[in-house]
N, C-alpha and C positions, 0 to 999 in steps of 0.2 A: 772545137768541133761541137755542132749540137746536139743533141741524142734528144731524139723526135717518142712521144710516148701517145699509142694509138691503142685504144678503147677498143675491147675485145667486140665490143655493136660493129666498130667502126668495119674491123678487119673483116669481120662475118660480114657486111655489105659488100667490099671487095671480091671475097670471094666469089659471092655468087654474079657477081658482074664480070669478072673476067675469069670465072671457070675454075679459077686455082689459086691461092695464096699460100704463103708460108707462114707455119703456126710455131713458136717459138716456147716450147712447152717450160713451165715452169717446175724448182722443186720439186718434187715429188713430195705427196702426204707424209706424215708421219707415223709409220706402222702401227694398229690398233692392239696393243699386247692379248696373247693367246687368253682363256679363258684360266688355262692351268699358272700362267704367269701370273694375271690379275691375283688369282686366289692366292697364290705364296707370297704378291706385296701384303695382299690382305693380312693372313697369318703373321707377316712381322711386327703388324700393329698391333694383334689382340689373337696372343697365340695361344693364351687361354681365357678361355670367356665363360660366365660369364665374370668379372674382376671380383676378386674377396671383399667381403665389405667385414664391418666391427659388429657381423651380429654372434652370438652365442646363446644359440640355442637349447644348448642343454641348462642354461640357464633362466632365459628367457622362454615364455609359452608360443612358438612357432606355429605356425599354418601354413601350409605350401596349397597356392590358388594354385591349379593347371587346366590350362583350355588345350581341347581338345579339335580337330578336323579342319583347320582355317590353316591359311587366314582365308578370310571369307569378305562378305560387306561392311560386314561391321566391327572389324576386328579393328578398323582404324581410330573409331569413338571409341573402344575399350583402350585401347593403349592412350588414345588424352584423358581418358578418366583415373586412368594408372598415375601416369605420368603426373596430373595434381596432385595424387594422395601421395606422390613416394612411395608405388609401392610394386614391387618385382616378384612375376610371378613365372611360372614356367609354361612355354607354348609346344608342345606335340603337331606339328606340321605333317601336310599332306603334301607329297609331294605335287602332285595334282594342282592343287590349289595355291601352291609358291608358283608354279607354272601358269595360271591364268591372272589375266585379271591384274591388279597390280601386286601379287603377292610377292613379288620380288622386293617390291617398296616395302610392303610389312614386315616382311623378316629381314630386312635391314635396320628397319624402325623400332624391331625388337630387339637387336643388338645394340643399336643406338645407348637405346634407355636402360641397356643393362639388364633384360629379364634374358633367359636359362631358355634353349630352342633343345628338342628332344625329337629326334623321328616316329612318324606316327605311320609309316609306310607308303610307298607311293601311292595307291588306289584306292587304299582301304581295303583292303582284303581278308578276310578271316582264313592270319599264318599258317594256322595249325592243316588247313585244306590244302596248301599248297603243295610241292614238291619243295626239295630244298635248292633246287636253282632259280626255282623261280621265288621262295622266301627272301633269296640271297639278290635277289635283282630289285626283289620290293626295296628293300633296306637303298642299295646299295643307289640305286637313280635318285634317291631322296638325300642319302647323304652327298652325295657329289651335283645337285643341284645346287643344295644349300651351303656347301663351302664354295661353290663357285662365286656365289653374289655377297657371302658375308666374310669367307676366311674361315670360319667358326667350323671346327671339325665337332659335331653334337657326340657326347659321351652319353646320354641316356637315350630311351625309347621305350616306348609305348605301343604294345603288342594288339590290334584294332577288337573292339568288344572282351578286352583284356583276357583271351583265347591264348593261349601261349604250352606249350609242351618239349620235349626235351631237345629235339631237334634243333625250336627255336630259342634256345637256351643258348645251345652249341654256339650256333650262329654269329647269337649276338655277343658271347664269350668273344668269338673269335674276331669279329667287329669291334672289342673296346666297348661296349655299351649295357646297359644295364637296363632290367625291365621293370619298368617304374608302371604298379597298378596304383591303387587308389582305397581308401577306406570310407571314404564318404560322397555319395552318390546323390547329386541331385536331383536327377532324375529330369534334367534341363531338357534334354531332347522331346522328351515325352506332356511334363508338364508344362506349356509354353503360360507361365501365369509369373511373374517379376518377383511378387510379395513371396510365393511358393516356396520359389527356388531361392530366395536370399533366406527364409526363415531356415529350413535344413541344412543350407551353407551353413546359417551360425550357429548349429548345434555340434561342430567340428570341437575339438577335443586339442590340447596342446599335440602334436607330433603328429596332426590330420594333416593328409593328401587329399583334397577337395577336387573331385571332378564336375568340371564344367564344358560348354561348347561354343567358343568365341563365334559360329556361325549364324546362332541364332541371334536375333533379336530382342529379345526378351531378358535370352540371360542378361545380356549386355545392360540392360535395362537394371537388372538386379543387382549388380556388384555396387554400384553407391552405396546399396542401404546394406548389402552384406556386408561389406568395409566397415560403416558405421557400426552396426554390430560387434564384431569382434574384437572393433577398438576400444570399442564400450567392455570388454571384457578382459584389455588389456595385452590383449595377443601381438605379436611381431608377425609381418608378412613374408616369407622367405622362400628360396627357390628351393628344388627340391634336394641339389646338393645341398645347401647350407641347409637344412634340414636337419640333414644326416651329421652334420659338419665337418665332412669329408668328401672325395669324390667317390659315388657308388661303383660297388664293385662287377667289370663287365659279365653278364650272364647269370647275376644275380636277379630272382626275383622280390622286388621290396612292396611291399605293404603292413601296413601297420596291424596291430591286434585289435582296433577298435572295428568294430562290427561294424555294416555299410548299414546308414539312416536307413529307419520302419519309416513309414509314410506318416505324417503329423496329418494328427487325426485334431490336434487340440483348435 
């Protein structure tokens, strides 16, 4: 018997020649797994992130880099600049901004490479104004954004213009996550100048949380020669848990006792 094989051009001429054919549907697709499903294969690959590495900070002189409101444009040149030096920092996500643009790509690309993702809120908002369903929605559409695309259920957070009170203490208690300020301020958003903002980065201190803003351009611009610097000093680069050298405690607020940078006058 022969079994005759007719090009779907072919058959669509047919039909419209004699009004009607018969279409002999194939297989059906194979179902696109839910969002929730994706995320729980995710989780079995990297159900704690980001992976322990051999540093020992309490021995070694740590700095914890953390950017701030990205990913943004330029968040993807800061992570190949990372990625050369070897060096793992911690990224504060908007959810906003994982949502546009390709930041879906970047906080993949931060787990990729092994840097620490921290919720920074969905919109930006200053928590302490809110009510608490709506603090509770900020958090929560950013957390379940970002384990949607990575797996990574994020343990820390970052409370916006580092505004935070007891409420949002609770919250993030009761979320697992901890509120990670900062002791050294570059002052990146403000002073858009490269040399600026890497000379204050390296006046960071062993056990410094270094604020910065992957959005800007500038900063981005600045982190080479701050790297150079504090390698020149001898410093390890480390995310904010391995900081601590533990996982921070949720509802804890962490900041170190060294004072936020006077403006360098010299």
């Amino acid at each position: 018997m022969r079994v005759w094989v007719v090009a779907p051009a072919l058959l669509a001429l047919a039909g419209c020649a004699t009004g009607s054919f018969t279409y002999v549907e194939s297989a059906p697709p194979r179902p696109v797994p839910e969002p929730e499903t994706l995320a729980k294969r995710l989780m079995a690959m990297q159900p704690d992130w980001p992976k322990p590495r051999r540093l020992d900070c309490a021995e070694t002189g740590c700095v914890a880099l953390t950017f701030d409101d990205g990913p943004g444009r330029h968040t993807g040149r800061l992570l190949n600049i990372l990625r050369a030096r070897d060096v793992k920092a911690t990224f504060f996500v908007v959810g906003e901004m994982v949502a546009a643009g390709r930041g879906a790509q970047r906080v993949r690309q931060m787990v990729a490479d092994g840097h620490e993702l921290g919720n920074h809120s969905w919109s930006h908002r200053q928590l302490t104004a809110l009510s608490k369903s709506r603090i509770r929605r900020q958090l929560r559409r950013t957390d379940r954004l970002v384990r949607s695309l990575t797996g990574v259920r994020m343990r820390l957070m970052r409370p916006p213009y580092g505004s935070t009170d007891r409420r949002v203490a609770a919250l993030t208690r009761h979320r697992g996550q901890a509120q990670i300020l900062w002791n050294v301020d570059t002052f990146d958003w403000r002073d858009r100048v490269p040399a600026v903002v890497a000379r204050r980065g390296a006046r960071a201190e062993p056990g410094s949380i270094v604020l910065m803003h992957d959005i800007h351009r500038t900063t981005v611009k600045a982190v080479p020669g701050l790297l150079d610097r504090l390698t020149r000093k001898g410093y390890a680069f480390a995310t904010v848990s391995e900081l601590y050298g533990r996982r921070p405690k949720p509802g804890k607020k962490y900041e170190d006792d060294i004072p936020p940078l006077a403006e360098d006058r010299r």
